[in-house]
GUVO-362742 format. One line per 10 residues: for each residue x, y, z of C-alpha. Coordinates in nm, 4 decimals. Layout:
<rs>
X:Y:Z; ...
</rs>
This chain:
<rs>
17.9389:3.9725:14.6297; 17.6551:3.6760:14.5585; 17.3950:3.9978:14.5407; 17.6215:4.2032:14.3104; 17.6720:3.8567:14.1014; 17.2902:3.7914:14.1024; 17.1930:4.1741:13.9979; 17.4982:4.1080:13.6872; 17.3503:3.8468:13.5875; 17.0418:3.9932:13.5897
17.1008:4.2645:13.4031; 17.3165:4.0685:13.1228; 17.0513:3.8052:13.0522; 16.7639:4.1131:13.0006; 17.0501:4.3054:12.8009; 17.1170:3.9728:12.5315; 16.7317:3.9238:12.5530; 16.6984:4.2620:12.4563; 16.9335:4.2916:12.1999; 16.7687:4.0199:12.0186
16.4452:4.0896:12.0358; 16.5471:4.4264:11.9063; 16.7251:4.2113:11.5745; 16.3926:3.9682:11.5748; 16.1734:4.3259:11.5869; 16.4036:4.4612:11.2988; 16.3725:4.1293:11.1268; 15.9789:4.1696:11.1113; 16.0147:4.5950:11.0288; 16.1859:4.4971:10.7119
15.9863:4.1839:10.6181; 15.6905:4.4275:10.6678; 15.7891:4.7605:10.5135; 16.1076:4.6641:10.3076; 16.3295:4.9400:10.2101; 16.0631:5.1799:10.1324; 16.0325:5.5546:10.2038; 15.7885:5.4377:10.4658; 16.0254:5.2609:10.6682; 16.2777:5.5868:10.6563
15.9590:5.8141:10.7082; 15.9328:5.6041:11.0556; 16.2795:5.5392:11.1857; 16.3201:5.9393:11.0951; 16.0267:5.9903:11.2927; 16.1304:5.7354:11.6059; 16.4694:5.9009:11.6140; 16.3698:6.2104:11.7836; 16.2058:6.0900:12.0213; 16.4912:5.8236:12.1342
16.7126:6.1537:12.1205; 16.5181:6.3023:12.4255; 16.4799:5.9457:12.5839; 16.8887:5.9373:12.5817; 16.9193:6.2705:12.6739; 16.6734:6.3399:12.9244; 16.5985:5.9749:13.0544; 16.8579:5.7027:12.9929; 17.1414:5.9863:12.9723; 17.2093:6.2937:13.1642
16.9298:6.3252:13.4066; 16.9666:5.9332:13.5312; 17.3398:5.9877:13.5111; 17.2821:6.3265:13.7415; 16.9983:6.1697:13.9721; 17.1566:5.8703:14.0309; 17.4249:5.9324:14.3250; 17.1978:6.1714:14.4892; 16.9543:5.9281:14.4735; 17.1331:5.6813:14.6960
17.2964:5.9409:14.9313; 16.9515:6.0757:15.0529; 16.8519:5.6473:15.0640; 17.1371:5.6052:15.2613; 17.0428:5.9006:15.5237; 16.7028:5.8759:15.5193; 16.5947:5.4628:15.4418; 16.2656:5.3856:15.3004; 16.1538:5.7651:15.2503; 16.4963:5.9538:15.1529
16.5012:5.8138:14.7731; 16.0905:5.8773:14.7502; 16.1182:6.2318:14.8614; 16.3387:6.3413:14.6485; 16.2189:6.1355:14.3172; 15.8421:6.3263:14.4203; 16.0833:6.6951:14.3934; 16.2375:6.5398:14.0305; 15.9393:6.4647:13.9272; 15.7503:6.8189:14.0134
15.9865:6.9856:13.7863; 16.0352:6.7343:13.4996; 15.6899:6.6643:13.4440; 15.5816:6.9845:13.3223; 15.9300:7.0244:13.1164; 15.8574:6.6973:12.9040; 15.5339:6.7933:12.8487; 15.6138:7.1294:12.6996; 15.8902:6.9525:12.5155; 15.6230:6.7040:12.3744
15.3927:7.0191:12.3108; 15.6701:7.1750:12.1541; 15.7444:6.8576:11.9306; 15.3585:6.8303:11.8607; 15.3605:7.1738:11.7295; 15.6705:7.1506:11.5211; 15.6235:6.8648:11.3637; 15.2233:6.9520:11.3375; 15.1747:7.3163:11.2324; 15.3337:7.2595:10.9040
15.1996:6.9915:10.8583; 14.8082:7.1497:10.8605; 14.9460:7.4343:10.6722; 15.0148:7.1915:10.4442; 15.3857:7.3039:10.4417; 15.5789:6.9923:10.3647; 15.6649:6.8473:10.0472; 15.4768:6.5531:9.9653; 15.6099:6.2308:10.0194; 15.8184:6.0915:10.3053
15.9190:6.4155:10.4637; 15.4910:6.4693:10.4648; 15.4762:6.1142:10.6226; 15.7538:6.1547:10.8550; 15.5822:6.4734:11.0159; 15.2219:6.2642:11.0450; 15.4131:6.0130:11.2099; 15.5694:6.2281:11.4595; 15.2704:6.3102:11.5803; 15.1773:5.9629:11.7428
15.5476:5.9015:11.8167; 15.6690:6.2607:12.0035; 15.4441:6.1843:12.3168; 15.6412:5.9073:12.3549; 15.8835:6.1396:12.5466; 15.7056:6.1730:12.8175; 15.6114:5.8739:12.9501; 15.9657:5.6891:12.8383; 16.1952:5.9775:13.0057; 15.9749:5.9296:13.3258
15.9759:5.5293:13.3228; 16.4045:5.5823:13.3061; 16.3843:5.8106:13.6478; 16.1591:5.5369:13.8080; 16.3934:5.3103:13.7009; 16.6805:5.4610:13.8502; 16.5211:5.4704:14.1851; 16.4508:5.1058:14.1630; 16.7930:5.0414:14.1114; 16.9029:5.2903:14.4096
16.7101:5.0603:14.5864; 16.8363:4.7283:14.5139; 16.5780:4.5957:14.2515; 16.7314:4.5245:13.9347; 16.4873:4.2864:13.7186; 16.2084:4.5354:13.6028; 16.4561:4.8283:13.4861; 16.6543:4.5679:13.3421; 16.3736:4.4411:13.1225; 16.2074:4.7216:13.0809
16.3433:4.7493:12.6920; 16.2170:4.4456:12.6207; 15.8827:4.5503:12.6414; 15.8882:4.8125:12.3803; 16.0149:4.5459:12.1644; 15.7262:4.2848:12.2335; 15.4973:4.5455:12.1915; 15.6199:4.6475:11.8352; 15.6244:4.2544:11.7425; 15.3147:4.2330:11.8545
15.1816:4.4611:11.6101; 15.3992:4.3941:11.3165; 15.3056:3.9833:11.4192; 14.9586:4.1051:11.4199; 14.7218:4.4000:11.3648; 15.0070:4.5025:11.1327; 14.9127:4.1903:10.8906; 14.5609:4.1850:10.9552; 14.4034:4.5153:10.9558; 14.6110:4.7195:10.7025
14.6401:4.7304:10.3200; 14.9486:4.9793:10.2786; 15.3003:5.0180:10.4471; 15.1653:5.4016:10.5581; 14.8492:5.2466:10.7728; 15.1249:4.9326:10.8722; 15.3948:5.2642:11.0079; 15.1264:5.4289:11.1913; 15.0272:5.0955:11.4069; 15.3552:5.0705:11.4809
15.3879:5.4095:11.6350; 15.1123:5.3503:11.8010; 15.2928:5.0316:11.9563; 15.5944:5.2382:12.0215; 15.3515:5.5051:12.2268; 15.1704:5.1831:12.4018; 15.4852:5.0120:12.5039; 15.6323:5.3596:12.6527; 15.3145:5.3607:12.8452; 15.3586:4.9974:12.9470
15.7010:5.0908:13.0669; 15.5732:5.3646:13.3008; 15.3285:5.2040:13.4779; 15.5222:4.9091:13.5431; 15.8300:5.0591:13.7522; 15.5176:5.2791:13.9094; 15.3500:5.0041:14.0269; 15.6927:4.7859:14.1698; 15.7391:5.1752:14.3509; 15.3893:5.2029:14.5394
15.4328:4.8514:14.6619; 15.8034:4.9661:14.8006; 15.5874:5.2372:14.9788; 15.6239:5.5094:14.7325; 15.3529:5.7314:14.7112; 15.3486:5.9133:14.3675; 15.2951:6.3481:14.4196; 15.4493:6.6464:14.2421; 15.6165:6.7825:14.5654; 15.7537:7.1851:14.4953
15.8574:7.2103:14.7711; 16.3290:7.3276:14.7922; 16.5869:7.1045:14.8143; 16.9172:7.1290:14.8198; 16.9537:6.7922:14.6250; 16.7231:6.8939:14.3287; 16.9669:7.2075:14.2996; 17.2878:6.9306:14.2824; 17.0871:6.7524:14.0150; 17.0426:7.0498:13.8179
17.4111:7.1254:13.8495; 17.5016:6.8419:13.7630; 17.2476:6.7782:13.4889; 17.3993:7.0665:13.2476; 17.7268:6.9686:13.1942; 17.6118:6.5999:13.1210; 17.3234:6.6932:12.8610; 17.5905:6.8867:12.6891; 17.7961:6.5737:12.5980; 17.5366:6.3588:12.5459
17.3083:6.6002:12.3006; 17.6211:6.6227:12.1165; 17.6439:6.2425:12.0397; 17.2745:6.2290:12.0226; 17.3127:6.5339:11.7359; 17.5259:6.3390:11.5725; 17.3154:6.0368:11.4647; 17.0020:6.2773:11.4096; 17.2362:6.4653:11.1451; 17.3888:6.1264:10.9880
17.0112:6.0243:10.9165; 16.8370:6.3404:10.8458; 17.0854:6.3971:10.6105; 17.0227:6.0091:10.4562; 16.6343:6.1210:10.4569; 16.7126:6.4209:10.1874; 16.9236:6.1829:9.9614; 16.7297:5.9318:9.9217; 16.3938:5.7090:10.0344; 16.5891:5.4070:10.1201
16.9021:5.5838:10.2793; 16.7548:5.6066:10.6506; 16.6252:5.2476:10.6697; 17.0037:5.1164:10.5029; 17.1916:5.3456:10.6922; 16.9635:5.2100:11.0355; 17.0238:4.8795:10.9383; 17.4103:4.8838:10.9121; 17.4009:5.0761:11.2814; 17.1909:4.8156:11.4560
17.3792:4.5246:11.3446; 17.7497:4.7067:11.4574; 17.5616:4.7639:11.7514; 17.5426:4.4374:11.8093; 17.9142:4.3526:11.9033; 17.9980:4.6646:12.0378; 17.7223:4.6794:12.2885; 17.8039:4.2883:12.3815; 18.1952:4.3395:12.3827; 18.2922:4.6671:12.3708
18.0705:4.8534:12.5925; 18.0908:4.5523:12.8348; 18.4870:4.5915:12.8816; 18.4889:4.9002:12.9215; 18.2237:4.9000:13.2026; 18.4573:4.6487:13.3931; 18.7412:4.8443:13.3644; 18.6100:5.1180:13.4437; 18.5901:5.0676:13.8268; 19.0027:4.9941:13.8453
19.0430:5.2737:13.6228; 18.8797:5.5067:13.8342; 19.0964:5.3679:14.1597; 19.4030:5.3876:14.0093; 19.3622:5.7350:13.9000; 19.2499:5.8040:14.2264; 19.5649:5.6553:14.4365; 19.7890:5.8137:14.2101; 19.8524:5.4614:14.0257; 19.9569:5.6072:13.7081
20.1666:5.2963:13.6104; 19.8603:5.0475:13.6678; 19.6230:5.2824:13.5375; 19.8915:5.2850:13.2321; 19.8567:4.9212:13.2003; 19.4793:4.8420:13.2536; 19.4001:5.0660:12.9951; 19.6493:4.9323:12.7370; 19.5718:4.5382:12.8318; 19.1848:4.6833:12.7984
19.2459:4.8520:12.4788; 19.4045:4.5565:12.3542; 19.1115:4.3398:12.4491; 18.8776:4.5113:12.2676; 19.0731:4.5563:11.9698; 19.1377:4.1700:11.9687; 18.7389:4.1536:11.9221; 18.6453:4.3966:11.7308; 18.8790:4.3937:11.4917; 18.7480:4.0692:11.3510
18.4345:4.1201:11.4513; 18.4546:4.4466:11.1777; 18.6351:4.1757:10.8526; 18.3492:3.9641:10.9319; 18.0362:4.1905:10.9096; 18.2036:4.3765:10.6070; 18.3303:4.0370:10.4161; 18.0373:3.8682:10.5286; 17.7468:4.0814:10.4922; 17.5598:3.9781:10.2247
17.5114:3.6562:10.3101; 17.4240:3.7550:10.7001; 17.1458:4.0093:10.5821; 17.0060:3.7523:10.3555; 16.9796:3.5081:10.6254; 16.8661:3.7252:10.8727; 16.6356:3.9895:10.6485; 16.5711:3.8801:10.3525; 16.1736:3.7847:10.4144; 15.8684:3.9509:10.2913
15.9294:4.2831:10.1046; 16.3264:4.2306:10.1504; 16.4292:4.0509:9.9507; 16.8421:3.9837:9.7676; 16.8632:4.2470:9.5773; 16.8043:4.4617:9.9069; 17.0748:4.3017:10.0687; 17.2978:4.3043:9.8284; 17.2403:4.7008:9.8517; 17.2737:4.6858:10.2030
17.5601:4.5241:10.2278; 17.8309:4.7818:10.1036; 17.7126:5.0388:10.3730; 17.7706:4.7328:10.5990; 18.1084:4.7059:10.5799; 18.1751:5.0648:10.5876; 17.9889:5.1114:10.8713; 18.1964:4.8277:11.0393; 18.4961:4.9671:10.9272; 18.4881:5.1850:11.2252
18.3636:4.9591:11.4693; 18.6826:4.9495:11.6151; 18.7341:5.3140:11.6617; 18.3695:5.3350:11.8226; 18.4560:5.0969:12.0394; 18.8046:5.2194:12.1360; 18.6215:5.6005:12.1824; 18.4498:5.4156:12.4151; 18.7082:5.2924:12.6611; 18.8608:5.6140:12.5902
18.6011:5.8134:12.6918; 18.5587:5.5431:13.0536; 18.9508:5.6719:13.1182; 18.9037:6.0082:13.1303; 18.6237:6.0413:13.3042; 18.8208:5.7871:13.5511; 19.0690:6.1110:13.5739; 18.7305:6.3327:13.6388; 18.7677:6.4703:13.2832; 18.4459:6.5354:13.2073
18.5200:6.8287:12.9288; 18.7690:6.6454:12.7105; 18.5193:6.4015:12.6133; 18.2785:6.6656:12.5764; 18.4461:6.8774:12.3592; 18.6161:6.6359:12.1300; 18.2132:6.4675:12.0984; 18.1800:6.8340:11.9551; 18.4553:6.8095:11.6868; 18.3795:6.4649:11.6014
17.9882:6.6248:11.5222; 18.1813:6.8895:11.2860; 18.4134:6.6446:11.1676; 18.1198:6.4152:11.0414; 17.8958:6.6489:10.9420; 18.1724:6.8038:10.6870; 18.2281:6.4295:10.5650; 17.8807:6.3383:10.5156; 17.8191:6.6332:10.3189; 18.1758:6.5807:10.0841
18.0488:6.1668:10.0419; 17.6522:6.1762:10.0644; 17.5970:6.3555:9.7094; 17.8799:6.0869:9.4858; 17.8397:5.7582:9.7548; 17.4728:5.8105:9.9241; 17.3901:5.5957:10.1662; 17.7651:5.4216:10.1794; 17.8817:5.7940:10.1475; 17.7245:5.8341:10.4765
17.8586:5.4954:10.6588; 18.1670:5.6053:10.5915; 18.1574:5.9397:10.7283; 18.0317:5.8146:11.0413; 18.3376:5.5577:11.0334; 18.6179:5.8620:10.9808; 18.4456:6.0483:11.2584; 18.4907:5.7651:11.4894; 18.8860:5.7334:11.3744; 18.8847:6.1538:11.4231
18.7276:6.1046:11.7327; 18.9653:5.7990:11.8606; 19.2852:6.0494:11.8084; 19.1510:6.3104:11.9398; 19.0709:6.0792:12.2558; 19.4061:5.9332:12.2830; 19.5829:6.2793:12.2483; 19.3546:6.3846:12.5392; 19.4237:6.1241:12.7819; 19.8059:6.1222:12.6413
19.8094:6.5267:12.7759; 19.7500:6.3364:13.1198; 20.0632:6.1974:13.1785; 20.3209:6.3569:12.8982; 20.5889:6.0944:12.8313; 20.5098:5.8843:13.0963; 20.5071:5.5819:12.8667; 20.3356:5.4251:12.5784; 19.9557:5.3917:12.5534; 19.9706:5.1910:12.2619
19.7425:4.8343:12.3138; 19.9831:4.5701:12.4492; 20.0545:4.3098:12.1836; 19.8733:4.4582:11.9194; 20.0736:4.2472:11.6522; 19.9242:3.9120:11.7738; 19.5990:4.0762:11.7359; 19.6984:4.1745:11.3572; 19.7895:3.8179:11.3229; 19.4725:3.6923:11.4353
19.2477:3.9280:11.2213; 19.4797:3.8510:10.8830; 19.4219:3.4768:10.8618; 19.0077:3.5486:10.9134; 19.0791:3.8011:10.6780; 19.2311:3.5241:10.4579; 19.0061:3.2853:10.5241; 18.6608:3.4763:10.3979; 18.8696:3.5880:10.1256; 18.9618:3.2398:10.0134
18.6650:3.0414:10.0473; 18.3832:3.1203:9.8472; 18.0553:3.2672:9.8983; 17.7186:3.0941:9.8047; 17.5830:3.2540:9.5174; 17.3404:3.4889:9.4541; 17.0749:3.2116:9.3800; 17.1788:3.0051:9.6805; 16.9144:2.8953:9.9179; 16.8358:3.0166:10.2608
16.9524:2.6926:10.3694; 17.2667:2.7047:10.1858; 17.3693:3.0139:10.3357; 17.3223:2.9068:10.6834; 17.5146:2.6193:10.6081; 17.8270:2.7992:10.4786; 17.8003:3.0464:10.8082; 17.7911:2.7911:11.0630; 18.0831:2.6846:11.0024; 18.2571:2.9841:10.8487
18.1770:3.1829:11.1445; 18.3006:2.9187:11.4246; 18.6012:2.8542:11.2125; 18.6846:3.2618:11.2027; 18.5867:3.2994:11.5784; 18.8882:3.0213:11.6526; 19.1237:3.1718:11.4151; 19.0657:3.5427:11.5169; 19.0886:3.4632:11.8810; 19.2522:3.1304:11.8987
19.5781:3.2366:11.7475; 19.5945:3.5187:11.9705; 19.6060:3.2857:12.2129; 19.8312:3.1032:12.0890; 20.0674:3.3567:12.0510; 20.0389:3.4253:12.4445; 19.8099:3.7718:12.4168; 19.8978:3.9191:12.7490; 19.5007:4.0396:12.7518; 19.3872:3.7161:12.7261
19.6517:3.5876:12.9796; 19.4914:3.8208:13.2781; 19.1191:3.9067:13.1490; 19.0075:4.2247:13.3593; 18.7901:4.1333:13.6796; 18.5497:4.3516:13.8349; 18.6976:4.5750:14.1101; 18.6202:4.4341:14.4504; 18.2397:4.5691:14.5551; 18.2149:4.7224:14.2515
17.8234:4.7303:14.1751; 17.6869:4.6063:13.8384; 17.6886:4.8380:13.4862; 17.3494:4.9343:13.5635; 17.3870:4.9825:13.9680; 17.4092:5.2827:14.1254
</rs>
């Protein structure tokens, strides 16, 4: 138990350093390149190749390799987990280099045909070119990783994001100041971070490896094992490409509308990821393990009641967490963003896509825990196939809103999905067990009660105006914010929230988020 606490902590600490490095890297992206079609040319560019890191790397193929992983560990020590990673590696090497080839080609052959239209969607394609290679090494570092943790060393893959994010400030802290005279020559050091910190993130789990005894080879030699990974591989990359689809449509679609849309639309997402990833994501990871074990013994009444108590819980945070980013939002951004080329007036813009953005931070976050029950019934298609709707779902809203709302058009969209997606869910999971009870969140009221008064309060008191001072502004947060944190989750308390009565606790042995 003090190992499994050690390893949490561990990989929390490296998560919240992570996350806000990523906000202090943002901070310095938009200082730099403001909301020009530059910075949409490059986050347009940097999304595809995060779409194969999820899918191929941090996704399916970790999710697959995993549990093998630690079965041929457990019968073979010290050589059983290196064996087979040698075998992975002999057959995903060559397939994420063709898929870089492939990107290379794509995104190039136009490109020296001169085929694109001028402008961003020229720049976008230049930039792909230094930032599609970044597949390959950043797929590969997520395998290593996942044999590190297989064997019991959690600090390196737990802080491996953080050095893509040092490497970018780096740049935009230095050569990105220094050596460049327009936001194009600024985006194309920056890829070239991106590329050096993927390689920096390779060769560090490599190196923690060959001092375990690993001995790197491309071995092609069969295995049973690589076959299970394979097997299991499919089915995963189908749900995850479908989420992963989903966010390259939301911004590709932003990138036709408009030259600011991508970077707005990319600035509401990271700062709802924010909450969900600290809150959301995090109780549903520690439910998880009961879930699973009470769907397993046949516990359908507990199972019943740790997902409603957990459902409750994370509607008692996100729920305010969603009044305060929308009702709050221009005032955060301007603290937070508004340096160098972003200035007011680009918050101010930024802030209605905001707050419909984090309008469905709730419903993302509930599709989460959703999502953790049914696999915990070994429902691995439901979530799969509603994923699919909710793609449809948003892609017919973003094209109805885009064209009259742009960017907010968009936010919004992506916010309906996630309520589409939510029902859809809870319908699912509700098919389980037929009138067997409610699934409705325990004491949901209380949590209503909780979210109206913040509601009231950053209604009622006033805003600093638009001429206020940085100063000014952090002023009225730091005490606007405490005071709404007490009232959103102090009267709650009051009111004797069962969640918040008998907070969720790891199941006994149960290994850390990131563990095997």
């Amino acid at each position: 138990m003090r190992k499994n606490l050690r390893s949490v902590s561990t990989v929390a600490v490296s998560t919240l350093g992570s996350r806000f490095l990523g906000l202090f890297r943002d901070i310095l992206l938009y200082a730099t390149l403001g909301l020009s079609a530059t910075t949409s040319a490059f986050l347009l560019a940097f999304t595809l190749p995060n779409l194969f890191r999820r899918l191929f790397g941090e996704g399916a193929l970790t999710t697959a390799l995993v549990p093998l992983l630690a079965s041929e560990e457990e019968a073979r020590p010290g050589r059983g987990a290196f064996a087979l990673l040698n075998r992975i590696l002999r057959r995903a090497v060559p397939l994420l280099a063709l898929l870089g080839l492939a990107g290379l080609l794509v995104a190039g052959l136009p490109l020296l045909l001169d085929l694109w239209p001028a402008g961003r969607f020229r720049e976008a394609a230049a930039l792909s070119l230094v930032l599609f290679p970044y597949v390959l090494p950043i797929c590969l570092a997520a395998v290593l990783a996942a044999t590190l943790q297989v064997l019991g060393r959690f600090f390196l893959p737990a802080l491996n994001p953080v050095l893509l994010n040092l490497a970018m400030i780096a740049v935009l802290l230095g050569p990105a100041t220094w050596w460049t005279d327009t936001p194009r020559q600024q985006a194309f050091l920056l890829s070239g971070a991106v590329l050096a910190g993927g390689l920096l993130q390779l060769a560090l789990p490599a190196l923690q490896l060959r001092s375990l005894g690993w001995r790197p080879r491309l071995d092609p030699s069969p295995d049973p094992a690589v076959d299970e990974v394979r097997r299991l591989f499919l089915p995963a990359l189908s749900g995850a490409a479908i989420l992963q689809l989903n966010i390259l449509v939301s911004r590709a679609l932003a990138f036709g509308i408009g030259e600011d849309a991508v970077a707005l639309l990319y600035l509401a997402a990271r700062l709802v990821e924010l909450p969900l990833g600290l809150f959301a994501i995090a109780t549903a990871t520690v439910l998880f393990p009961q879930l699973a074990r009470h769907a397993g013994s046949g516990e359908e009444t507990e199972f019943r009641e740790a997902f409603r108590q957990g459902s409750a819980l994370v509607a008692a945070v996100t729920v305010p967490a969603f009044l305060g980013l929308a009702l709050l939002g221009d005032p955060v951004l301007r603290v937070l963003f508004a340096w160098g080329l972003f200035d007011a007036a680009d918050a101010a813009r930024a802030a209605p896509v905001l707050a419909f953005f984090a309008a469905g931070l709730p419903f993302f976050a509930q599709a989460t825990l959703l999502s953790r029950a049914l696999q915990a019934r070994r429902d691995a298609r439901g979530p799969m196939r509603v994923a699919g709707w909710t793609l449809l779902i948003n892609l017919a809203l973003s094209l109805a809103l885009m064209i009259p709302f742009g960017a907010t058009g968009l936010a919004a969209a992506n916010s309906l999905a996630a309520v589409a997606q939510t029902l859809l869910l809870h319908g699912r999971l509700h098919r389980h067990q037929p009138g067997g009870g409610s699934w409705w969140p325990v004491d949901l009221w209380k949590v209503g009660a909780g979210s109206l008064a913040v509601g009231a309060l950053l209604l009622l008191v006033p805003e600093p105006g638009a001429a206020a001072s940085r100063v000014d502004l952090l002023l009225h947060l730091s005490w606007v914010v405490p005071a709404g944190v007490v009232l959103g989750l102090g009267l709650p308390w009051i009111l004797r929230f069962r969640p918040f009565l008998h907070l969720p606790k790891p199941a006994p042995g149960s290994p850390p988020a990131d563990a095997p």
